[in-house]
C-alpha positions as CSV (number, residue, x, y, z in Angstrom):
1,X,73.8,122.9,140.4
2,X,70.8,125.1,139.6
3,X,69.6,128.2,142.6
4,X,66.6,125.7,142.5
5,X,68.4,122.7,143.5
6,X,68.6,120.8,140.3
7,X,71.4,120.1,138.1
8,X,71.7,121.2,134.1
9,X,73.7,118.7,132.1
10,X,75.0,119.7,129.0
11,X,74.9,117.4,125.9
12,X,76.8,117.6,122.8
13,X,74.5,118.2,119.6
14,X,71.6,117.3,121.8
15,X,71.4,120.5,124.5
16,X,70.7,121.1,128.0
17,X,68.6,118.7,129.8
18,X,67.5,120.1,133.9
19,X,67.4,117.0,136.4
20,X,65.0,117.7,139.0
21,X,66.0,116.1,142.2
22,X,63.0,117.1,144.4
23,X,60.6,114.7,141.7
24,X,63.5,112.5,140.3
25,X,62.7,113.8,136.5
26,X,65.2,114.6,133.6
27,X,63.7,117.4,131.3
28,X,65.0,118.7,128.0
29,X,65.4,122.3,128.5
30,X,66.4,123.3,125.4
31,X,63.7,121.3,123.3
32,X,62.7,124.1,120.9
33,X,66.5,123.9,119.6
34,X,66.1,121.0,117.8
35,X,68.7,120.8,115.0
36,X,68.2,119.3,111.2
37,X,69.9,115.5,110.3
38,X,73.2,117.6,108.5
39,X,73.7,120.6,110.4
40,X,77.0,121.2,111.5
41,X,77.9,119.6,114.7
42,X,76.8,121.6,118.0
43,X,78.4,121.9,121.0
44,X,77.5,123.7,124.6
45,X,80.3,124.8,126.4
46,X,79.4,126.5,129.2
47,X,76.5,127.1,131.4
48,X,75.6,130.2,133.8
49,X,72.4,130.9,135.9
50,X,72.1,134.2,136.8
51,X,69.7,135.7,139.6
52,X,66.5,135.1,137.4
53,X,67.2,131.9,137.6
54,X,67.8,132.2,133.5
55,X,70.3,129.8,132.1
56,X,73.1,131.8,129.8
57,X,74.4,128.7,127.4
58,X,77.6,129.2,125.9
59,X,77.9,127.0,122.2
60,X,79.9,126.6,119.1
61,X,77.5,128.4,116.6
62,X,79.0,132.0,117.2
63,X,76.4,133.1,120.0
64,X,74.4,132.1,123.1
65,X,71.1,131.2,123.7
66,X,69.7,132.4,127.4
67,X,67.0,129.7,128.6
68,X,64.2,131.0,130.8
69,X,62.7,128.1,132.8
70,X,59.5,129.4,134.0
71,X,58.4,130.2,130.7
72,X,60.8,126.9,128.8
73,X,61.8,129.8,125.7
74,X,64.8,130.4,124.7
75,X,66.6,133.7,123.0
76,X,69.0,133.2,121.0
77,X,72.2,135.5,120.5
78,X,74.5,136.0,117.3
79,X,77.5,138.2,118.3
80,X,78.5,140.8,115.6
81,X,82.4,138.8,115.0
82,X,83.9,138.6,111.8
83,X,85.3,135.2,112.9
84,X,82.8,133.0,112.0
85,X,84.2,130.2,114.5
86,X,83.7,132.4,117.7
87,X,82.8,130.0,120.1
88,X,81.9,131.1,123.7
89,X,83.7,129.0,126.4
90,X,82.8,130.8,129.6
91,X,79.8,133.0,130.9
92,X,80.1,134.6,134.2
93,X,79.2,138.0,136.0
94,X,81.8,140.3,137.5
95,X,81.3,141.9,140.9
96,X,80.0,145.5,138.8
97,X,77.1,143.6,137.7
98,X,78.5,143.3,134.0
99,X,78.1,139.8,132.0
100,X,81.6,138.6,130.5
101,X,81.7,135.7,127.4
102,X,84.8,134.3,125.8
């Protein structure tokens, strides 16, 4: 459940769509992602909002993207790995402050 009071469901090779239970709506937040009929599969594994009310997505492509509502972009993150299957699984922010993906 979203700091705002909705609820982000996360879709396999389709993204992260925001439910908005105040007006009963289902928007695609991750719209600008669309992917090309071939591309290798995608997959979102994790979600995290942090205190901006940005959405840290977790996927299968080696990276994360981090989704900013209020202004519906989106960043998208390569990590420097030599493993070209790095996926990241979890997101979440330690007590210091500090952002931890694996």
């Amino acid at each position: 459940i979203s700091k705002r009071g909705g609820i982000y469901i996360a879709y396999s090779d389709v993204g992260v769509d925001y439910y908005d239970m105040e007006k009963k709506k289902f928007t695609l937040a991750t719209k600008s992602l669309r992917r090309n009929p071939g591309d290798k599969k995608l997959y979102v594994w994790s979600l995290y909002e942090d205190e901006k009310y940005h959405l840290w997505i977790g996927h299968s492509d080696t990276g994360f993207w981090i989704y900013n509502p209020d202004t519906e972009t989106i960043e998208s993150y390569h990590l420097p790995l030599n493993d070209k299957n790095a996926e990241i699984y979890e997101i979440t922010k330690a007590s210091t402050g500090d952002i931890y993906m694996g």
